[in-house]
C-alpha positions in Angstrom: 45.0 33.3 -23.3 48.5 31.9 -23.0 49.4 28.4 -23.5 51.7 26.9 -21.0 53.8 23.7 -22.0 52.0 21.0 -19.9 54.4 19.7 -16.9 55.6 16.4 -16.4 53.7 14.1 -13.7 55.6 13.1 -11.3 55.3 9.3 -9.9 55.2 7.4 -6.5 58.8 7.5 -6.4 59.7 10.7 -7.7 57.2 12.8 -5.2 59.0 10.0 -2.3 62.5 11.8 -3.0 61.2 15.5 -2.8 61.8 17.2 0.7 59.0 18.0 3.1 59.9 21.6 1.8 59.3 21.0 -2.1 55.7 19.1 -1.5 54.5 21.9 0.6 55.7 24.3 -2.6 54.3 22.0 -4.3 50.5 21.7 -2.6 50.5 25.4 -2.2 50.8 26.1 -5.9 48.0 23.2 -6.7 45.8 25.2 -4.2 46.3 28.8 -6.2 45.4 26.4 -9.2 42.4 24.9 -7.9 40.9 27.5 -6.8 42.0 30.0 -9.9 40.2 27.4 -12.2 37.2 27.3 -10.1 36.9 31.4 -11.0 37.5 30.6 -14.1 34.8 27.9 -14.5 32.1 29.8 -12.5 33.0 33.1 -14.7 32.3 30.7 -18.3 28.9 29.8 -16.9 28.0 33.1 -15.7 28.5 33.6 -20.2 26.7 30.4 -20.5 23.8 32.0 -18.8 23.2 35.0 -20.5 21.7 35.4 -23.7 19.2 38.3 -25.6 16.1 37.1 -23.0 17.7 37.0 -19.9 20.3 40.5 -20.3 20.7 43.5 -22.7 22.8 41.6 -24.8 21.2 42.5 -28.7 20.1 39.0 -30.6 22.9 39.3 -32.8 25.4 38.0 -29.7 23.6 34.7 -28.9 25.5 31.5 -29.4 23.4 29.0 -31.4 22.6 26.4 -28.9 21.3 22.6 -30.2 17.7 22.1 -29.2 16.9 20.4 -26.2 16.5 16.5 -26.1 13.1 15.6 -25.7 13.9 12.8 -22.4 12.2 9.3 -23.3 8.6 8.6 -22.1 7.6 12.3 -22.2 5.6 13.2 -25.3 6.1 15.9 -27.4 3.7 19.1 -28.4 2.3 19.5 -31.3 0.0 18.0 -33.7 -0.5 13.7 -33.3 1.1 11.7 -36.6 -1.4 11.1 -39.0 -3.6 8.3 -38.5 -3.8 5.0 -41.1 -7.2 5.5 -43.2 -9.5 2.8 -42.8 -10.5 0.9 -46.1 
């Protein structure tokens, strides 16, 4: 992928001098943007989705993902902690 130089912002005042003809250039070219990144971003989740279980993809391609967060007040499977012994 190709890194572009990021642009400068323009402020208030700056965007104030720019003719009706530039700032419609100028929201045109956001819009190709916008809507190019949204592909993008939809396309990277479409990866996201797909591992060895849910495509033909071979083991050997799945990302390692972190385990999921067990969410607070849900218990968790598996054999109870061991209980004190009474003396």
């Amino acid at each position: 992928m190709k890194q572009k130089e990021p642009q400068q912002l323009l402020d208030r005042e700056s965007l104030k001098n720019l003719t009706p003809e530039q700032l419609v250039e100028m929201v045109l070219k956001l819009q190709k943007l916008v809507v190019k990144q949204g592909e993008t971003i939809e396309k990277l989740k479409g990866h996201l989705d797909k591992d060895s279980k849910t495509s033909s993809k071979p083991p050997s391609t799945d990302w390692l993902r972190k385990p999921e967060k067990v969410k607070e007040g849900e218990k968790k499977e598996g054999r109870s902690p061991v209980r004190a012994k009474r003396a």
